[in-house]
N, C-alpha and C positions, 0 to 999 in steps of 0.2 A: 041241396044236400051234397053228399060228397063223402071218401073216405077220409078220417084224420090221421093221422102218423105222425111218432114223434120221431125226431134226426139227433143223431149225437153223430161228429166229425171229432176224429183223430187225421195229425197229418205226424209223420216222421220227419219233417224237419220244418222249423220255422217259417213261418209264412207272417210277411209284417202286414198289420191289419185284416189278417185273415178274416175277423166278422167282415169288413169292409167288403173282402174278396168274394163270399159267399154272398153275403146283399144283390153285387152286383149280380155273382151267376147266376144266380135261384131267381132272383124278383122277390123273395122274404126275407124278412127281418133274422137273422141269427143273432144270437146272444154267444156272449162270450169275455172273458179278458185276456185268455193265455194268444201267444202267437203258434202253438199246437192243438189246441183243441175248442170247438163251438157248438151249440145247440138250438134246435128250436122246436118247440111240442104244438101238438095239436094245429098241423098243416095239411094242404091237399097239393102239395109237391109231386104231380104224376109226371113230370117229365125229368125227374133225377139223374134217370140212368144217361140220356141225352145231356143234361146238365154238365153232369159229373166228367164223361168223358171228354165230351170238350177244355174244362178244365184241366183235366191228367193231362192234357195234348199242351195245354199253355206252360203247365208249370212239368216236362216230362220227368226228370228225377224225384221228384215227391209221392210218397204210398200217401193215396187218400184213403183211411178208412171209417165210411160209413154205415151206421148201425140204424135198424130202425124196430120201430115197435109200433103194432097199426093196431086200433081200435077194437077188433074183433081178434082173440086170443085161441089160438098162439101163433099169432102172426108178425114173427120173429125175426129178423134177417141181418144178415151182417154182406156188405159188398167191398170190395176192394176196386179200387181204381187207379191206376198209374199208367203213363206215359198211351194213354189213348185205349188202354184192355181195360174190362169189367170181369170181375170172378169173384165167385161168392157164390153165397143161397140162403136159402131158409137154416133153421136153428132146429136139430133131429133134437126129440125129447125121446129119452127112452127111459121106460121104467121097469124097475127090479122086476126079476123071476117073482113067483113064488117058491119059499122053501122050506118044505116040512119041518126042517131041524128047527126053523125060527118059531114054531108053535107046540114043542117039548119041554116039557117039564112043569116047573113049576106055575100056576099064575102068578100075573104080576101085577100089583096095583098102577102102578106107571107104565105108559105105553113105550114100548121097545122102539130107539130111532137109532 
C-alpha cells in the first residue's frame, strides 16, 4: 500500500531535458515536453523534500516550484525550492460567512453563485 500523489514542476528558467533531470533525481518517470515545466501522477515520492533540495543546491539560481495533490482531499500543497531552502505549505480553503442579506427577498428559481 502506500500514499499516492500527483507532482506538477514549474522551474523559472529553462532547464535542458529537465524530464531527463527529474528521472534522474526522483528514481520516477516524469512526463513532460517543455524545458519549464513536468509531471507525474499517481506516485509515492516520500522523499521529495530531500530530493528537491538537493537539486535547488545543484542547480542554485533556479525557483523550483512543486505542487502536489495526495489522494485523500484536501490534501493540497504547494513547495518552493531554490538554492538548497524549502518553503511553502498546505493550500488554506476558506469558505464564505454566512449572510442574511443573501437570503432577502424575493425567491429564486436558480440558485444564487
Amino acid at each position: 500500500m502506500g500514499y499516492y500523489t500527483d507532482f506538477e514542476l514549474e522551474v523559472d528558467t529553462d532547464i535542458e531535458n529537465l524530464v531527463h533531470v527529474m528521472n534522474a533525481a526522483s528514481g520516477y518517470g516524469w512526463e513532460g515536453e517543455d524545458e519549464d515545466s513536468c509531471f507525474m501522477y499517481g506516485v509515492k515520492w516520500y522523499d521529495y523534500p530531500e530530493d528537491m533540495l538537493k537539486l535547488s543546491r545543484e542547480y542554485p539560481k533556479v525557483l523550483f516550484t512543486l505542487r502536489g495533490v495526495g489522494e485523500e482531499q484536501p490534501d493540497i500543497w504547494v513547495h518552493f525550492f531554490k538554492n538548497g531552502i524549502m518553503s511553502g505549505g498546505r493550500a488554506a480553503i476558506n469558505y464564505p460567512e454566512y449572510n442574511e442579506e443573501d437570503h432577502k427577498g424575493e425567491v429564486e428559481d436558480e440558485p444564487k453563485t
